[in-house]
Structure formats: structure tokens, C-alpha cells
Backbone bond lengths (Angstrom), bond angles and torsions (degrees), N, CA, C in turn:
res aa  C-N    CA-C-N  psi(-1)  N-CA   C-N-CA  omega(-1)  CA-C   N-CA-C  phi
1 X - - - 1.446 - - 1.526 109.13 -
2 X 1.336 110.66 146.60 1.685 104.20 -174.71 1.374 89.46 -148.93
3 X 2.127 86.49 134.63 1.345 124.91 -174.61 1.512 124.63 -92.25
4 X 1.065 144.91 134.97 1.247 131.05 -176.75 1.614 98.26 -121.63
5 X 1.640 97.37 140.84 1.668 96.30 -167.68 1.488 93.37 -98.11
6 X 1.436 103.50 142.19 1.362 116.90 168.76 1.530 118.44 -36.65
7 X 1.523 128.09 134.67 1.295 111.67 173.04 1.508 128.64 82.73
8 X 0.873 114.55 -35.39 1.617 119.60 173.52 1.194 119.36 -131.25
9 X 1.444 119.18 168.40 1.480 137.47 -167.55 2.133 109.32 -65.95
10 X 1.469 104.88 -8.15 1.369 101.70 -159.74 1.809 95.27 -89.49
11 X 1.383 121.98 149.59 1.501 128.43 129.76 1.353 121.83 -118.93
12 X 1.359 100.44 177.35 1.813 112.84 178.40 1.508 106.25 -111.33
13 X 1.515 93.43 140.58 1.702 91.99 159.97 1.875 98.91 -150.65
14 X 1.070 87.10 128.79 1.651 90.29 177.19 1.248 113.78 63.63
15 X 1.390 117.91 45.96 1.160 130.34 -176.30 1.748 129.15 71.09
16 X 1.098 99.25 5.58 1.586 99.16 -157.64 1.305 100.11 -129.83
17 X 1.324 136.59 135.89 1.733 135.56 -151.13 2.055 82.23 -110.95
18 X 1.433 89.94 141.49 1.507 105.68 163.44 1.234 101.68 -129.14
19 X 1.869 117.44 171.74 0.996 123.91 -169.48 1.771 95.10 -109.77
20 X 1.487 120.08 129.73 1.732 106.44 -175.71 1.713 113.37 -102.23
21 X 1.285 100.90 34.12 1.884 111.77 164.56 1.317 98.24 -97.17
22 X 1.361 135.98 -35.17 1.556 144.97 -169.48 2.017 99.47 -79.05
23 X 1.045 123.92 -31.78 1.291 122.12 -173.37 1.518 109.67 -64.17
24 X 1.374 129.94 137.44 1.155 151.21 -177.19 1.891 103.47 -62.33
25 X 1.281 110.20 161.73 1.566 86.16 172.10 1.245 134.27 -74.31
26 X 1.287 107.31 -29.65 1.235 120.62 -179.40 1.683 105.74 -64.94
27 X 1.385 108.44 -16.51 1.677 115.26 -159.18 1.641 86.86 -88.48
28 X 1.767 125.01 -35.06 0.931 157.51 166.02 1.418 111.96 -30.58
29 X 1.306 134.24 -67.69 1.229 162.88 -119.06 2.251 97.40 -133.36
30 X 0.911 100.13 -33.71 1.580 125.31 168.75 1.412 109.94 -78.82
31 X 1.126 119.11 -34.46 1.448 104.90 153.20 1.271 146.33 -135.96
32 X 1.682 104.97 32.53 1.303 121.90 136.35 1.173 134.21 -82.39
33 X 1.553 111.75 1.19 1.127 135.60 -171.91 2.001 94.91 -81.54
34 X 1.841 90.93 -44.97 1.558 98.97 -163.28 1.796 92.40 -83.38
35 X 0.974 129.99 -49.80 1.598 117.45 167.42 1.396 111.57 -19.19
36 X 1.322 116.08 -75.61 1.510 115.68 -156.66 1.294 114.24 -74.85
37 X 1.619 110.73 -12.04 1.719 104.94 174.54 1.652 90.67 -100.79
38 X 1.055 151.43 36.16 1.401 143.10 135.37 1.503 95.67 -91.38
39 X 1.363 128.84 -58.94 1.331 114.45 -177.83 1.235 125.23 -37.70
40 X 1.412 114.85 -37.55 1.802 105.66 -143.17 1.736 83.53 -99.22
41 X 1.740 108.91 -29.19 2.373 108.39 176.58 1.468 69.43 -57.91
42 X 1.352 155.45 -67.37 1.566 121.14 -135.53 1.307 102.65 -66.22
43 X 1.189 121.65 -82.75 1.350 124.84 173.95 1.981 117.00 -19.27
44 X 1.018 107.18 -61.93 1.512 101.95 167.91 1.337 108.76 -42.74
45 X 1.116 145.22 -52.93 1.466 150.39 -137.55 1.910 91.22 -87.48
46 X 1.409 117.32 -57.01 1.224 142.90 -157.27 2.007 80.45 -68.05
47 X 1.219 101.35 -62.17 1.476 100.32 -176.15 1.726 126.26 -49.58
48 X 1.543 90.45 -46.18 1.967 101.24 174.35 1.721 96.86 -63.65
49 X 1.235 138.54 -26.50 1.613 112.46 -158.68 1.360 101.30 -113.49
50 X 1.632 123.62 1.43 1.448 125.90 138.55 1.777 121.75 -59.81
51 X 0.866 108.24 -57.05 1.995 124.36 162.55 1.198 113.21 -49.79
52 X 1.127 111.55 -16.06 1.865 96.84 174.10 1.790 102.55 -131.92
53 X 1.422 106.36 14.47 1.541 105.14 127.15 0.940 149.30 -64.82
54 X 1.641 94.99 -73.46 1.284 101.21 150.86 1.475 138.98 -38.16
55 X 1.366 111.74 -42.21 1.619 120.33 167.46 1.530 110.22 -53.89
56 X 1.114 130.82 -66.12 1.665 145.87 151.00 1.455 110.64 2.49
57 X 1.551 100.48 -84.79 1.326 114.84 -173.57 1.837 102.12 -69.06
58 X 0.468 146.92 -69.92 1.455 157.83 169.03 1.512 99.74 -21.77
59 X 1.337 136.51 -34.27 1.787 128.92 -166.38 1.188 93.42 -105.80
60 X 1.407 127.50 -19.76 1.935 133.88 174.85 1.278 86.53 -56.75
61 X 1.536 112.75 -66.67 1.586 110.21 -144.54 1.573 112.20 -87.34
62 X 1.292 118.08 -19.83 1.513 120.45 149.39 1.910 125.23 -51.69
63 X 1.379 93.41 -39.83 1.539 94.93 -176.07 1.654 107.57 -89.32
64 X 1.512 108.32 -18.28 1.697 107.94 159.86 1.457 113.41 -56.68
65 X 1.213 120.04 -43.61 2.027 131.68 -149.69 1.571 100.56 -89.19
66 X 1.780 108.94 -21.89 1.649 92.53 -173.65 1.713 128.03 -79.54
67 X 1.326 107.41 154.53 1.707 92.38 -162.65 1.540 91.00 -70.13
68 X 1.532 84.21 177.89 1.630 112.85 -155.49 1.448 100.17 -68.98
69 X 1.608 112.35 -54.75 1.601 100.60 -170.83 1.682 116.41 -65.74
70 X 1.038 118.22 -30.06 1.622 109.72 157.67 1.313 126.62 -66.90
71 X 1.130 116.58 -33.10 1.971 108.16 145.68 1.369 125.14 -50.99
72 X 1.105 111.61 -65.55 1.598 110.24 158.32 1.205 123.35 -17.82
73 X 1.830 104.23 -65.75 1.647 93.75 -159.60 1.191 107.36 -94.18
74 X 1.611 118.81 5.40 1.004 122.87 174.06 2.389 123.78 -79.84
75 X 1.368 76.04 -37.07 1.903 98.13 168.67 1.649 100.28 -62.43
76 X 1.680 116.37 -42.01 1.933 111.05 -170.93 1.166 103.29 -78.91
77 X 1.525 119.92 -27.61 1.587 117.89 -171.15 1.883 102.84 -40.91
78 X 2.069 88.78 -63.21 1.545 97.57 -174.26 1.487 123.34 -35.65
79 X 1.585 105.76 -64.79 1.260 109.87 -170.77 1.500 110.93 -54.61
């Protein structure tokens, strides 16, 4: 995974800080490549634990609204 430090020309990868004015283009292009796929896993990640809020709250308030005798036979099914 590669880090880019706030503010200056340096990131990390594998522990070890490089400077990315020294990178070739292609070396260039290789890790803007790796920027935007850390961006977009963040965003995914940020996105999945909104969706299973929503999922959450949403199966509370579904399993509040259903009539009673399908709760019922739904609680004896389990046991």
C-alpha cells in the first residue's frame, strides 16, 4: 500500500518513504494508478457501512410493522 505524506513530494511504500519528483513516468502513472484505487476501497468501505445501516434500521422497522400473527408464527417456527 502506498502513502503519500501530506504536503510534500515524499510517499511510503513498504515502509520506506520515496521522493515522487524522482519517479519515472511510468513510475509516475503507477502510482496514481495506486492513489485512486486506495481512494475509490475508501469510498467503497465508507459506502458498505452506510448500506448496512440502512439495512439495520430498515429490518427493525420492517419487523416492527409486521402483523402480529406472522410474528407469532414466525417466533414458533424458530423454536
Amino acid at each position: 500500500m502506498v502513502s503519500k505524506i501530506k504536503g510534500e513530494n515524499m510517499f511510503t511504500l513498504d515502509n520506506k518513504e520515496y521522493d515522487e519528483t524522482k519517479l519515472s513516468d511510468k513510475g509516475k502513472l503507477a502510482f496514481a494508478q495506486l492513489q485512486y484505487v486506495a481512494e475509490q476501497r475508501s469510498k467503497l468501505l465508507l459506502e458498505t457501512d452506510r448500506l448496512n445501516t440502512i439495512e439495520g434500521a430498515n429490518s427493525a422497522i420492517l419487523k416492527a410493522e409486521l402483523p402480529k400473527e406472522e410474528a407469532d408464527a414466525e417466533s414458533k417456527s424458530k423454536e
